[in-house]
C-alpha positions as a printed Julia matrix, in Angstrom:
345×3 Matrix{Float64}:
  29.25  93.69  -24.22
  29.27  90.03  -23.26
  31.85  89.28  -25.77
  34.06  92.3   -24.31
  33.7   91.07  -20.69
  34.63  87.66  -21.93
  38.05  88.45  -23.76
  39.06  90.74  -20.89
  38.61  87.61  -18.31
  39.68  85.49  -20.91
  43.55  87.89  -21.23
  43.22  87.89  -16.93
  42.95  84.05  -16.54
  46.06  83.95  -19.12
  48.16  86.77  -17.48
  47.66  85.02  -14.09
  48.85  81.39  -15.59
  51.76  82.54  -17.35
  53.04  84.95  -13.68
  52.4   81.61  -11.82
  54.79  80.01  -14.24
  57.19  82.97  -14.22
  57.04  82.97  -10.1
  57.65  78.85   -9.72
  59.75  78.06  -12.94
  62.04  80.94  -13.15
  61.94  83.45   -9.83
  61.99  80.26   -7.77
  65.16  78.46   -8.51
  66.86  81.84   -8.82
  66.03  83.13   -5.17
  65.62  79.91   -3.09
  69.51  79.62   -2.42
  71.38  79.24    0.96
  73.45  82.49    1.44
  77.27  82.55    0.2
  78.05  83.41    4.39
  76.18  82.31    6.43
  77.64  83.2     9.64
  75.37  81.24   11.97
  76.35  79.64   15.59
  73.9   76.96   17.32
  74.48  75.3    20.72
  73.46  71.67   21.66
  73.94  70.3    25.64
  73.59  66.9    27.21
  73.86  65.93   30.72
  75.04  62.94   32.69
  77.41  62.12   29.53
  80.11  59.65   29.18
  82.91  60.97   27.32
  86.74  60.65   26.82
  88.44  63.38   28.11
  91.89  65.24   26.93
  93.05  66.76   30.0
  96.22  68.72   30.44
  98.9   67.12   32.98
 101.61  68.92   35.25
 103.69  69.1    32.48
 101.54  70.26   29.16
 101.21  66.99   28.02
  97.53  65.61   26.89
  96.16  62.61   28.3
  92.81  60.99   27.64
  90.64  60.13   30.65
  87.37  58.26   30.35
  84.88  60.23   32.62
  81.06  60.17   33.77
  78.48  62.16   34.97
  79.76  65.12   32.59
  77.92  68.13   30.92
  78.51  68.71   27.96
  78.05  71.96   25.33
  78.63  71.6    21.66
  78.91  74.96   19.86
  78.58  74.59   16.21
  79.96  77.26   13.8
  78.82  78.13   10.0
  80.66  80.58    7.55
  81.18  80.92    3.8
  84.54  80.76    2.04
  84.12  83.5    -0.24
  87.72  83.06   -2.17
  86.92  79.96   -3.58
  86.67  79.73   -7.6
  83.46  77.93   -7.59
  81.86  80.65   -5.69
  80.07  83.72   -7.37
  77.64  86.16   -7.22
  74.46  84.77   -7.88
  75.84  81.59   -8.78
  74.63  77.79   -7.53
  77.42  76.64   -5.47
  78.55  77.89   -2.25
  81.56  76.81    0.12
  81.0   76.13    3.55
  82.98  75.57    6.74
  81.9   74.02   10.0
  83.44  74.19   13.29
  82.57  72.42   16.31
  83.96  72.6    19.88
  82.85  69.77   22.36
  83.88  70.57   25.78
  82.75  69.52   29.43
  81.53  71.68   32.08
  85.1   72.37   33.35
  86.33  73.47   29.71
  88.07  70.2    29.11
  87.99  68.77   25.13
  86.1   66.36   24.22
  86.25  66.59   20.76
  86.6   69.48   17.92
  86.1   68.84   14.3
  86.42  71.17   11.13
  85.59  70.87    7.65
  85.53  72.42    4.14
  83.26  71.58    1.33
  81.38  72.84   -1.73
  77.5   72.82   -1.88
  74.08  73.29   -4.29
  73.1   76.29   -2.84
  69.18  74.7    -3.9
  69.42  71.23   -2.26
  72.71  71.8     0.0
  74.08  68.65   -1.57
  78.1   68.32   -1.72
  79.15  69.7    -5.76
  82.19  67.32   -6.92
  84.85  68.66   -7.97
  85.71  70.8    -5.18
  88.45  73.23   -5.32
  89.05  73.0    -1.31
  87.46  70.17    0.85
  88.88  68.85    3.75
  88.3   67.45    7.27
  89.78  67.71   10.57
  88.03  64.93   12.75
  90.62  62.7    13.64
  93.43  62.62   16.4
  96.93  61.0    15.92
  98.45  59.07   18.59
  99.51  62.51   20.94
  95.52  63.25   20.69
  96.77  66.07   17.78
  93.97  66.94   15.05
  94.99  65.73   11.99
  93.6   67.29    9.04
  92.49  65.5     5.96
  92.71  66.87    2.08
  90.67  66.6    -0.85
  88.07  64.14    1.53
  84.59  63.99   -0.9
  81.37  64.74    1.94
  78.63  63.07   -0.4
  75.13  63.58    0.41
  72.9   66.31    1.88
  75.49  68.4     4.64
  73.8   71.17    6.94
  70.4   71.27    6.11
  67.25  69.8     4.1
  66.74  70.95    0.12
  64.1   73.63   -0.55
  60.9   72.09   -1.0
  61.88  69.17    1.46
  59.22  66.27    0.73
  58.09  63.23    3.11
  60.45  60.6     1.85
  63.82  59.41    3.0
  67.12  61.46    2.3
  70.67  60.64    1.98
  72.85  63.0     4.37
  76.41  62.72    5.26
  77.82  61.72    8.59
  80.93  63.14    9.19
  82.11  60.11   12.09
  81.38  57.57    9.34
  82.43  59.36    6.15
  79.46  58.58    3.94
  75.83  59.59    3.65
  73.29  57.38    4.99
  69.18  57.34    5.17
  67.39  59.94    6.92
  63.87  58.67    6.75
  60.83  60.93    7.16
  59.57  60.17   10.16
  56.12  61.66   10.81
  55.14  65.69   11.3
  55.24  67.28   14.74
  55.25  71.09   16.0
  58.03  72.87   17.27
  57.18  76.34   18.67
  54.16  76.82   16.91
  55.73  75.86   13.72
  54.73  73.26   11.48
  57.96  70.44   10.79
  59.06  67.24    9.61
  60.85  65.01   11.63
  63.67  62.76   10.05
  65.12  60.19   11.69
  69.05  59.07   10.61
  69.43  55.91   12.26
  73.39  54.14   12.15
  74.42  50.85   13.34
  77.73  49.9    15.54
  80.05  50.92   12.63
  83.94  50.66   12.67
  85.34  53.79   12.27
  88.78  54.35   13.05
  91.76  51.68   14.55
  94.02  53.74   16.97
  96.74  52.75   19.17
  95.81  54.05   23.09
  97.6   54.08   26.21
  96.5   50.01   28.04
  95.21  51.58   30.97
  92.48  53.19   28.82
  90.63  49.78   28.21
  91.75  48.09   31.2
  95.06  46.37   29.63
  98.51  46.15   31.37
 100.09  46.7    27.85
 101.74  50.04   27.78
  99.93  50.58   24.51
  97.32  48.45   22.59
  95.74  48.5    18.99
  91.7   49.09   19.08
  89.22  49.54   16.51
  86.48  52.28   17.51
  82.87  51.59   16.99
  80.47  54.23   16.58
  76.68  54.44   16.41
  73.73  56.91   17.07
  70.19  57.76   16.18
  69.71  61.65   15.3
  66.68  63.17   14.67
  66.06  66.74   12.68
  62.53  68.56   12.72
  62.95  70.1     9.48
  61.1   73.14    8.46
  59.8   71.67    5.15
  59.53  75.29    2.57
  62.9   76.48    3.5
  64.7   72.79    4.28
  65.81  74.34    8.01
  66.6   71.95   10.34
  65.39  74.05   13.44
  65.97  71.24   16.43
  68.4   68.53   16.62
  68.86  65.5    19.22
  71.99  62.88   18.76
  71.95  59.74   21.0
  75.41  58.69   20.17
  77.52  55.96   21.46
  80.72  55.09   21.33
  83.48  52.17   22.24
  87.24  50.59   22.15
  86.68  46.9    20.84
  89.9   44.95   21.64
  90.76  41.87   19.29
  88.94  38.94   20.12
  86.04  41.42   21.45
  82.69  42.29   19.79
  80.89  45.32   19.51
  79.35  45.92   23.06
  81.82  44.12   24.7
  84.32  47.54   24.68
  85.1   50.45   26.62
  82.83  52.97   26.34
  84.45  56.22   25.35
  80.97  58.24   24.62
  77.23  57.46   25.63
  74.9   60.3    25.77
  72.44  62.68   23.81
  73.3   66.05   23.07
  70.06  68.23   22.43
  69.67  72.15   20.47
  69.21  74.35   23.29
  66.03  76.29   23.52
  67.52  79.37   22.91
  68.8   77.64   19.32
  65.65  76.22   18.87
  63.53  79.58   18.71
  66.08  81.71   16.84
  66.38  78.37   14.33
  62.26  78.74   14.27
  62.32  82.71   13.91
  64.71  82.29   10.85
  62.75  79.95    9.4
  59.68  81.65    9.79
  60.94  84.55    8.18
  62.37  82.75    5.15
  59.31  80.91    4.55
  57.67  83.96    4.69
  59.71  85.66    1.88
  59.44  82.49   -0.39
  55.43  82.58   -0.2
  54.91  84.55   -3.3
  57.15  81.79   -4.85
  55.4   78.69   -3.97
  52.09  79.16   -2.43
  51.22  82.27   -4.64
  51.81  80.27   -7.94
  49.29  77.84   -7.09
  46.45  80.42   -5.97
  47.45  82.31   -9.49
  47.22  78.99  -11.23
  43.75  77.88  -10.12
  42.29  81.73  -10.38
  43.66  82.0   -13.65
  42.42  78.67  -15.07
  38.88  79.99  -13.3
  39.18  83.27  -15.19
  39.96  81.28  -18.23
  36.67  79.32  -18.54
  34.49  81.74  -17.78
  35.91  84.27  -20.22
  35.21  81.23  -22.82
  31.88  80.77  -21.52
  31.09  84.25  -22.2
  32.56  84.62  -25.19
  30.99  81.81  -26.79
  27.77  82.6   -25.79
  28.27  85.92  -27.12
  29.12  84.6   -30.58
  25.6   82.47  -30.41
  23.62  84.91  -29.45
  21.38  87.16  -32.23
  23.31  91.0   -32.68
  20.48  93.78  -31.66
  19.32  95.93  -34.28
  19.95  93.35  -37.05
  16.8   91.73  -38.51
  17.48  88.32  -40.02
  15.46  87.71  -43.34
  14.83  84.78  -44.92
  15.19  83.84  -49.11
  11.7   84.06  -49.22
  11.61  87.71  -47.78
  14.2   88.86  -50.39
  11.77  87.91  -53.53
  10.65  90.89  -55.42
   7.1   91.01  -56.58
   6.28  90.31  -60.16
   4.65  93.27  -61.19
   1.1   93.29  -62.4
């Protein structure tokens, strides 16, 4: 009976390995993928922002105006592309397009940018080649967007891989056009749920040189060449099962630099910190929640299955080798000398 009991824990401990496996090496990396279309919206505000403003004149015209004291909302768009060739049913790559309007508290622009790219729908990192990538970031001289083909996004874009682990991360900035560190920057809670914070930290960086109107930067030139500099500190509290970044802050700053000036020494066109708003910050946690709850039996579960298993597995060899030492009942052992017949008389 003791051998019996042992196989049977023995076959348990090996069933419950082997589903672990099944779960984490297989199930996993099939169903932890970002969604084909997403269709998500987040807000951020800051207050008390310096910002250049386009403002429409008496007659249509745009015309930049560098104000204070301003408001402003961000609203941040997310959809899938679902005509692209690298995009299938159950496949690994998605493409993406974000949308963001700045505007003041009056509805003036501050700034709207859009772009196009192709992700790892595990780790949300940019997939090169891309059938369709582009940007639209950048103003020409009449303050018109000015959209940008076939521009490579490198780097982590939107949110944190599965799994995300404390260490740094490269993730792309769309201002400077490369990805840069996001280092993990301790654990904190937001709402009740558990997150790492990451902080992306960029110097005064030249960005862009663009001919402006002299009265922008204090010149009496009708026009003048500048360089913009651009730098800013963002954090992310990142959910770390699902990768979600559920809260964002930006403390970003920007400036005209002159020749013969340094960075600092310009005309500040942006200073300010732009925040998720609370209402984006607990649907951002309810999401996440929810995901994290649905990829439970493929990461947490695993491990429970993999130490019960190897349990079940030890004792059922326990058993069963005690069972093969111990004496079968009913059987009498006899030794050489008990086999001897007697030599008859």
């Amino acid at each position: 009976m003791r051998r019996i009991v042992g196989f049977v824990l023995l076959g348990l401990g090996v069933f419950a390995v082997a589903l672990g496996l099944l779960l984490r090496l297989y199930a996993y990396p099939q169903l932890a993928k970002v969604p084909l279309d997403p269709k998500t919206v987040s807000v951020a505000t800051g207050n008390d922002v310096t910002a250049l403003v386009i403002v429409t004149t008496a007659d249509s015209t745009p015309s930049p105006e560098i104000r204070s004291g301003l408001n402003l909302t961000a609203n941040r768009y997310v959809t899938g592309d679902l005509t692209q060739p690298e995009v299938t049913e159950g496949g690994t790559v998605v493409s993406w397009i974000e949308a963001v309007d700045l505007v003041d508290q009056d509805g003036n622009r501050v700034k709207a940018t859009e772009r196009q790219l192709c992700l790892d729908r595990h780790t949300n990192e940019a997939v090169e080649p891309c059938n369709l990538r582009y940007v639209k970031a950048r103003t020409n001289e009449d303050f018109e967007a000015v959209r940008e083909e076939d521009v490579p996004q490198p780097g982590g874009n939107f949110k944190f891989p599965f799994g995300t682990e404390k260490r740094t991360y490269a993730m792309y900035d769309l201002t400077v056009r490369a990805a840069t560190d996001a280092r993990f920057d301790g654990e904190e809670e937001v709402d009740g749920l558990a997150t790492y914070r990451f902080v992306q930290d960029i110097p005064a960086t030249k960005v862009e040189e663009r001919t402006v109107p002299g009265s922008l930067v204090g010149s009496t030139e009708p026009a003048i060449k500048v360089d913009l500099y651009y730098n800013t500190r963002r954090t992310m509290w990142v959910e770390p099962v699902t990768g979600q970044i559920v809260r964002g802050q930006e403390a970003q700053h920007q400036e005209l630099v002159e020749p013969g000036q340094q960075p600092g020494q310009g005309t500040v066109v942006f200073d300010g910190t732009l925040t998720f708003t609370d209402e984006t910050v607990a649907q951002n946690v309810a999401d996440a929640t929810a995901n994290k709850s649905k990829l439970f039996l493929l990461t947490d579960l695993p491990i429970y299955l993999w130490i019960g298993g190897g349990v079940l597995i030890v004792l059922g060899l326990v058993l069963a080798i005690r069972a093969n030492r111990e004496p079968r009942r009913g059987v009498v052992h006899r030794s050489p000398e008990d086999d001897r017949q007697p030599t008859p008389a």
